[in-house]
C-alpha positions as CSV (number, residue, x, y, z in Angstrom):
1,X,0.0,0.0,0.0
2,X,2.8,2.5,0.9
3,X,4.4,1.5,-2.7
4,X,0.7,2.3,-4.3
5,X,0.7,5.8,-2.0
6,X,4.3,6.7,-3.4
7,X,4.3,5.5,-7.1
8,X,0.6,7.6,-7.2
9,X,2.4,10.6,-5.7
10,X,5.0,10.7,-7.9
11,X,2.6,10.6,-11.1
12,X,0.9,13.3,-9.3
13,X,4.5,15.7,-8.9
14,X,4.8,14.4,-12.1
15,X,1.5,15.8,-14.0
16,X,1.8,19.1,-12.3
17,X,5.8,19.4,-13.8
18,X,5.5,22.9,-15.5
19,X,9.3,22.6,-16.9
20,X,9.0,19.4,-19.0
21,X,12.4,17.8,-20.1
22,X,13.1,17.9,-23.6
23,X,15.3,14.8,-25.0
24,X,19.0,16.1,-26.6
25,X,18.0,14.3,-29.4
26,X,15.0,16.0,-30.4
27,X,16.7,19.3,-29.9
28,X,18.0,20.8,-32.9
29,X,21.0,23.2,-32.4
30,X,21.8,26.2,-35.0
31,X,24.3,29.0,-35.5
32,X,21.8,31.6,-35.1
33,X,20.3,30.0,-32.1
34,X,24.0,30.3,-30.4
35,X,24.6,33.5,-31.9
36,X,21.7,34.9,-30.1
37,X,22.1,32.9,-27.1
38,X,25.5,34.3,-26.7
39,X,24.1,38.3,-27.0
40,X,21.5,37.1,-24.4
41,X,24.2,35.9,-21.9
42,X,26.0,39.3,-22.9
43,X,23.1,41.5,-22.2
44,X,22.2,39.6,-18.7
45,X,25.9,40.0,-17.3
46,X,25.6,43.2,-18.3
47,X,22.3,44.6,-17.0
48,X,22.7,41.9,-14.1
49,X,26.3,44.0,-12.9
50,X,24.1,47.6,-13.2
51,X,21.1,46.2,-11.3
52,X,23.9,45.2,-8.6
53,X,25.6,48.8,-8.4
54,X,21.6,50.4,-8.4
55,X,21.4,47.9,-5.3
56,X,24.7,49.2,-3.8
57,X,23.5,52.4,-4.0
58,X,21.7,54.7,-1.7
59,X,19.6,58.0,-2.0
60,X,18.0,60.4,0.0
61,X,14.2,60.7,0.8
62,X,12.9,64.3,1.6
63,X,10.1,64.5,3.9
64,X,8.1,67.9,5.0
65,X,5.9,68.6,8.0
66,X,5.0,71.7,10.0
67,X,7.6,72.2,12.8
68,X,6.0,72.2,16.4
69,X,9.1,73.1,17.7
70,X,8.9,76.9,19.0
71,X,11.0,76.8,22.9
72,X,14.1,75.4,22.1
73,X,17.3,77.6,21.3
74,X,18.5,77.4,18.1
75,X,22.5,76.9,17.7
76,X,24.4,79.6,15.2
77,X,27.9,78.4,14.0
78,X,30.0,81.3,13.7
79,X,34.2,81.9,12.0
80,X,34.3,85.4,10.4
81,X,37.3,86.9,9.8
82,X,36.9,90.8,9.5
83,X,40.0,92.9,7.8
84,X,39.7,95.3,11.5
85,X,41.7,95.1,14.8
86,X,39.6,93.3,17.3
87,X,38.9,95.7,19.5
88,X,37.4,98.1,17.0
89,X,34.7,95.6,15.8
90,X,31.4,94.0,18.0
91,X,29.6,91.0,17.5
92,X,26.0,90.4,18.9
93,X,22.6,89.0,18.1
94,X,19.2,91.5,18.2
95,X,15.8,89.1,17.5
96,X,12.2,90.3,17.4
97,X,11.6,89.5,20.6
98,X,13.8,92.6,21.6
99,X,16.1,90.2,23.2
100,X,20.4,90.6,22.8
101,X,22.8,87.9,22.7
102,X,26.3,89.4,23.7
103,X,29.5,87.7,21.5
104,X,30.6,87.6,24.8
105,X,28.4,84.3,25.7
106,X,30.0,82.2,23.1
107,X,32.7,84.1,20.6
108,X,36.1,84.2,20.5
109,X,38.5,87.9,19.1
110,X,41.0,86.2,17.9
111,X,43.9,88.3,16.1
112,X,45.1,86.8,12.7
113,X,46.3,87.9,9.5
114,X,43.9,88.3,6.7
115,X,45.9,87.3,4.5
116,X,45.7,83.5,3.6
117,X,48.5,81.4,3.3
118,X,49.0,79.8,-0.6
119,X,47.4,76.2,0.7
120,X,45.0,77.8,1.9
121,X,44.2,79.7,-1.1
122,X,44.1,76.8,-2.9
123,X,41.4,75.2,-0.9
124,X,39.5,78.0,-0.5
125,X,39.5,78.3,-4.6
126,X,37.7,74.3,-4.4
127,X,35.5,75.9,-1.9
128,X,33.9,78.3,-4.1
129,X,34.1,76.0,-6.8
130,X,31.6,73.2,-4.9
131,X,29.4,76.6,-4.0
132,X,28.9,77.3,-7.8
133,X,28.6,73.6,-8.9
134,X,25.8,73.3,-6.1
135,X,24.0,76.3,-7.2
136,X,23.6,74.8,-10.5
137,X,23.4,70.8,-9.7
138,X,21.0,70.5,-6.8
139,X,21.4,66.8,-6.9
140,X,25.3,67.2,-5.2
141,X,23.7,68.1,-1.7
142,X,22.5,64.3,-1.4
143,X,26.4,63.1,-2.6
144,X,27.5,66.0,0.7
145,X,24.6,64.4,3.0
146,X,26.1,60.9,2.5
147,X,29.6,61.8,2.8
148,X,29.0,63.5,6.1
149,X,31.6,62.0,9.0
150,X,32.6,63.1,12.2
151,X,36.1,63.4,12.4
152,X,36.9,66.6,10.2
153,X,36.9,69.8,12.3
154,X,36.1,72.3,10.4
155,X,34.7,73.0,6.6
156,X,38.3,74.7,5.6
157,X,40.7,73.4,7.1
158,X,42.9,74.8,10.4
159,X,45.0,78.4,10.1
160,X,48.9,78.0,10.2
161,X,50.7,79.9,12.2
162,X,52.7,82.7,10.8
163,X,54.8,84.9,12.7
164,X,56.2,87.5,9.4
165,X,52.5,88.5,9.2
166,X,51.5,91.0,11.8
167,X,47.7,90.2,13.0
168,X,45.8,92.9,10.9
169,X,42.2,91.6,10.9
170,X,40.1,89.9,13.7
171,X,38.6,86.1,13.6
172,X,35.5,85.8,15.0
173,X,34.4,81.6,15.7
174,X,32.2,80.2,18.4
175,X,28.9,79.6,18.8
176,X,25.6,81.6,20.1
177,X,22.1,80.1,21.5
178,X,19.5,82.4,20.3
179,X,15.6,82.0,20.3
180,X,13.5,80.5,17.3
181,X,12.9,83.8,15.6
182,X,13.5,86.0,13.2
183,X,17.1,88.0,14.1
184,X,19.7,89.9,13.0
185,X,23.4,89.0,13.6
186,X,25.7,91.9,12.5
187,X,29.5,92.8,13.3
188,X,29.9,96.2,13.1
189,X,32.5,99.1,14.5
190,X,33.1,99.4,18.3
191,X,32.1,97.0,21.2
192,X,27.9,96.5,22.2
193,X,26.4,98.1,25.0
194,X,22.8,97.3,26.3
195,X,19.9,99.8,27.0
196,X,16.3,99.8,27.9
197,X,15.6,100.7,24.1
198,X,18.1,98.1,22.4
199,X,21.4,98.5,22.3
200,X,24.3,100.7,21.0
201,X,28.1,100.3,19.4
202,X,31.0,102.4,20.9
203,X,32.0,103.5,17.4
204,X,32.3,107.3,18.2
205,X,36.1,106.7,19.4
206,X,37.3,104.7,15.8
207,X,38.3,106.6,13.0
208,X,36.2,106.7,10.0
209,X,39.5,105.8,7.7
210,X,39.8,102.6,9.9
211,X,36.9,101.0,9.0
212,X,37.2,97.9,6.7
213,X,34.6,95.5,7.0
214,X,36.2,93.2,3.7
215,X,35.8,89.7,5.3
216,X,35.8,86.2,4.8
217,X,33.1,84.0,6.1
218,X,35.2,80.4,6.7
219,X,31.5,78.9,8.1
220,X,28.1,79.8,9.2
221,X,25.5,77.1,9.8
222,X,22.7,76.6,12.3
223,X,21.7,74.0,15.0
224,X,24.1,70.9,15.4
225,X,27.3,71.3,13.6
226,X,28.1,68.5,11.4
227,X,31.2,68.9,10.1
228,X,31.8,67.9,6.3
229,X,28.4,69.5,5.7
230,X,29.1,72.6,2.9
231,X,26.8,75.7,4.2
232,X,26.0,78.3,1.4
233,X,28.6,80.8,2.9
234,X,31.1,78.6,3.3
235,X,34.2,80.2,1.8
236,X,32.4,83.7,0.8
237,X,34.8,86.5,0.4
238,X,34.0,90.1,0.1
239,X,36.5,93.0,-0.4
240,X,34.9,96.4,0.7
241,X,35.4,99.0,-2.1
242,X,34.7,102.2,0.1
243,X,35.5,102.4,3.9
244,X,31.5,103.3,4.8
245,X,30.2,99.9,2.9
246,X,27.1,97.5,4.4
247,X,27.0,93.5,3.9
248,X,23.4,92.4,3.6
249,X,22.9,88.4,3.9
250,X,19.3,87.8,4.1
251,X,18.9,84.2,5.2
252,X,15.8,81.7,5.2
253,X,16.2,78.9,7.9
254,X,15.1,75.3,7.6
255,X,14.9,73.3,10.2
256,X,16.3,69.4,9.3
257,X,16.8,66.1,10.6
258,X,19.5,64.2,9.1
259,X,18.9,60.4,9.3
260,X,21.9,58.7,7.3
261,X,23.7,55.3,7.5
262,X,26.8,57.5,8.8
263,X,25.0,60.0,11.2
264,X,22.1,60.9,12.7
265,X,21.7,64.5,14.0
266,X,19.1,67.6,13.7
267,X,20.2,70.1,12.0
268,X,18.6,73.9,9.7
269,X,19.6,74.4,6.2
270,X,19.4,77.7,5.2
271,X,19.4,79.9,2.0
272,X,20.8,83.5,1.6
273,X,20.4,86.4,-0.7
274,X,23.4,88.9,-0.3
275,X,23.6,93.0,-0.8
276,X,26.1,95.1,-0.7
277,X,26.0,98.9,-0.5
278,X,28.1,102.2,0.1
279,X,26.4,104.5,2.9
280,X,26.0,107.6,1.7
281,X,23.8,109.9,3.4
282,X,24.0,112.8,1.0
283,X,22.9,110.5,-1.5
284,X,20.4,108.9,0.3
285,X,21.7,105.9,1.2
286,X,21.3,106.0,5.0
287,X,22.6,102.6,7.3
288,X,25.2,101.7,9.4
289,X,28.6,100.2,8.3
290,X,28.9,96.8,8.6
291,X,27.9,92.8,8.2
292,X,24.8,92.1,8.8
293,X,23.2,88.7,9.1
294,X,18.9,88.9,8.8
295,X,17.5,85.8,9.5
296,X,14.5,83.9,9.3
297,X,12.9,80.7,10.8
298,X,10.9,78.5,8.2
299,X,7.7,76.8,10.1
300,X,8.5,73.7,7.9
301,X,10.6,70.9,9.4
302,X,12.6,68.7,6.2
303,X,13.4,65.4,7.7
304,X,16.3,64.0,4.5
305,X,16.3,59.9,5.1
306,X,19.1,58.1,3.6
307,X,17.3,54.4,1.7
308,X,18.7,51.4,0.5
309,X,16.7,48.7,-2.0
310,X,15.6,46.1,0.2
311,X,17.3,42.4,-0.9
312,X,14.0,41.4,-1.9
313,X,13.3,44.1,-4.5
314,X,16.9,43.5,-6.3
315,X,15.9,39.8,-6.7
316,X,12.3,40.9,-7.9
317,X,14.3,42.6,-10.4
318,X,17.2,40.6,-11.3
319,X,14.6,37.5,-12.2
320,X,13.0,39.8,-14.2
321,X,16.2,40.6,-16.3
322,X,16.6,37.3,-16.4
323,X,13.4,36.1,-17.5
324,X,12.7,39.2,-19.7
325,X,15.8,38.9,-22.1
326,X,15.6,35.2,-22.7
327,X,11.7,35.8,-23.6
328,X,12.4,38.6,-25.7
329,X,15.3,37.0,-27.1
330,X,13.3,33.7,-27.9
331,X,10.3,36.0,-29.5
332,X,13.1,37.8,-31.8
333,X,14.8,34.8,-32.7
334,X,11.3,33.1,-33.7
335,X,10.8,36.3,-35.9
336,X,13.6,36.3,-37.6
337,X,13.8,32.6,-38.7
338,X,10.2,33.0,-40.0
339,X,11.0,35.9,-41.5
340,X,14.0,34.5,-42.9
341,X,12.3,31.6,-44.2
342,X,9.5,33.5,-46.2
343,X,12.1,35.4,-48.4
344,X,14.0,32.0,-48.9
345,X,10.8,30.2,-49.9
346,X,10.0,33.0,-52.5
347,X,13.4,32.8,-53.8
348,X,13.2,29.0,-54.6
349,X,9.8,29.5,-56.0
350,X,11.4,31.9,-58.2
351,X,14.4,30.2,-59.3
352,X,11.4,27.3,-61.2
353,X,10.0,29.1,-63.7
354,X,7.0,27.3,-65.6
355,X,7.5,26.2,-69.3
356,X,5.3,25.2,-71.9
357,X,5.5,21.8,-73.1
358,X,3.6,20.5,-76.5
359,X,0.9,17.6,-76.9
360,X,0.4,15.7,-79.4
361,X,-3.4,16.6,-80.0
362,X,-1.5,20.4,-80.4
363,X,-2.2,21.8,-77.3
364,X,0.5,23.1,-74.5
365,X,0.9,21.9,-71.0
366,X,2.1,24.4,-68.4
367,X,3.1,21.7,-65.6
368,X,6.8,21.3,-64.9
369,X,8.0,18.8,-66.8
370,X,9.6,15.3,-64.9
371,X,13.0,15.4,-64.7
372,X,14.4,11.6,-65.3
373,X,17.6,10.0,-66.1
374,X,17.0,9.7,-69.9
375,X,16.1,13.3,-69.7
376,X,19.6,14.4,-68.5
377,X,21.4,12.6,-71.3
């Protein structure tokens, strides 16, 4: 009975076999079968070796929603180097809500030449050139995201010491908590001094010929630093023309959480629109001398999520590959031969032209003669 049970069960798996064996000797072989069967292993390798480097690959997903966020401080990144002594220039923050934020809580006056060293130059000069390939290819701030790490300090590198040029400008870097408003972050002449209505710069005892706000902004970002991350005004320089000159940035904050398979940290991206202008009151142009930073807080939050093709998906689509080129292989081939096999048919009906052949009783026959063996003779 158990033989019965297995011998039916086997004619069963047998019946329900959807890839029947053919015999090798009822399978005929042909050059343009192997012809095509060798551009259809081609073309799988090929496309099979793509498919894998689409799998290796990751990209980032963009994601908006309104941020609830409004009582946390928000973080500003600062390393400005103004072309002034240090103690003729101020640094502070004035928001909307009327509230200062001394340089003193989080900025270092540090005295350096502002003049760059030649390496320096030289990186500086890639700098700028990322900043105008980004402004044109959008797509390179995913390549930055993914390539952010932890271990690079800053986004130039550090300043050498050099002790033949005399400290002639002032290096501003540190870092300020500020409330999630709008703001204005400016460095202008003579040190800040609070009052009731504001505040106030001690500029009255620095000489107008002094001033020289020309400056390089090294980096400016807000929230948590991630170094290796460009910002916009990374590596901005601007040489004043006229001692009495204003630096606009008008910036637009973003604030982001960055979720990649290297880091994981929240973060603002931010986008600026620069002016510059000579004050002039005679001609109308009215303002104080200086750099001045205007920002603004976006109530969207962009949460940027590095993916990866699940393992499932790449074998979806390799065994399509797979099964897709030998089909449409097989479906070409099929075509061709019949095609192939129509013209050749025509040709041999061609090549037997019909002749006329004479009866006795005088009347013609149109039929292809019989060829015999007397007839060759």
């Amino acid at each position: 009975m158990r033989r019965l049970n297995r011998k039916k069960t086997l004619n069963l798996m047998k019946e329900l076999d959807a890839f029947p064996k053919v015999p090798e000797s009822y399978v005929e072989t042909s050059a343009s079968g192997g012809t095509v069967s060798l551009i259809a292993f081609t073309t799988i390798a090929f496309l099979t070796i793509m498919e894998f480097m689409v799998y290796r690959d990751t990209w980032m997903k963009y994601e908006y929603e309104v941020d609830k966020d409004f009582t946390s401080k928000l973080r500003i990144n600062i390393d400005i180097t103004v072309a002034m002594r240090c103690q003729y220039v101020g640094a502070d923050v004035l928001d909307l809500a009327e509230t200062m934020v001394a340089s003193a809580d989080g900025l270092i006056y540090e005295p350096v030449p502002f003049e760059l060293t030649p390496q320096q130059k030289e990186l500086q000069r890639m700098l700028q050139l990322i900043q105008s390939r980004l402004q044109e290819e959008h797509s390179l701030q995913d390549v930055i995201y993914k390539s952010a790490f932890k271990s690079s300090s800053t986004a130039l590198p550090p300043r050498e010491d050099n002790s033949l040029q005399s400290p002639d400008a002032c290096r501003i870097h540190g870092h300020l908590y500020v409330n999630k408003v709008a703001g204005n972050f400016h460095i202008t002449v003579g040190k800040a001094i609070p009052h009731p209505r504001g505040h106030a710069h001690l500029a009255a005892l620095v000489s107008h010929e002094s001033y020289n706000f020309s400056h390089r902004i090294d980096h400016l970002s807000f929230g948590e630093l991630i170094p290796g991350i460009i910002n916009p005004l990374d590596g901005t320089e601007k040489i004043a023309s006229d001692h009495n000159q204003m630096f606009q940035y008008f910036i637009t904050v973003v604030p982001t959480k960055l979720h990649t398979y290297k880091i994981s940290a929240e973060t603002h991206q931010f986008s600026v629109t620069e002016r510059e202008r000579v004050i002039n009151h005679a001609a109308g142009s009215h303002g104080v001398s200086g750099i001045f930073m205007k920002y603004d807080i976006s109530s969207l939050m962009v949460t940027v999520t590095e993916e990866h093709m699940p393992f499932w998906q790449f074998l979806v689509r390799l065994c399509g590959i797979i099964g897709g080129i030998f089909s449409t292989t097989g479906i070409l081939h099929g075509f061709g031969r019949f095609v192939a096999e129509i013209i050749f048919c025509r040709f041999k009906l061609g090549s037997y032209r019909s002749t006329s052949v004479p009866l006795p009783d005088g009347h013609t026959s149109n039929h292809l003669p019989l060829i015999t063996d007397n007839s060759t003779h």
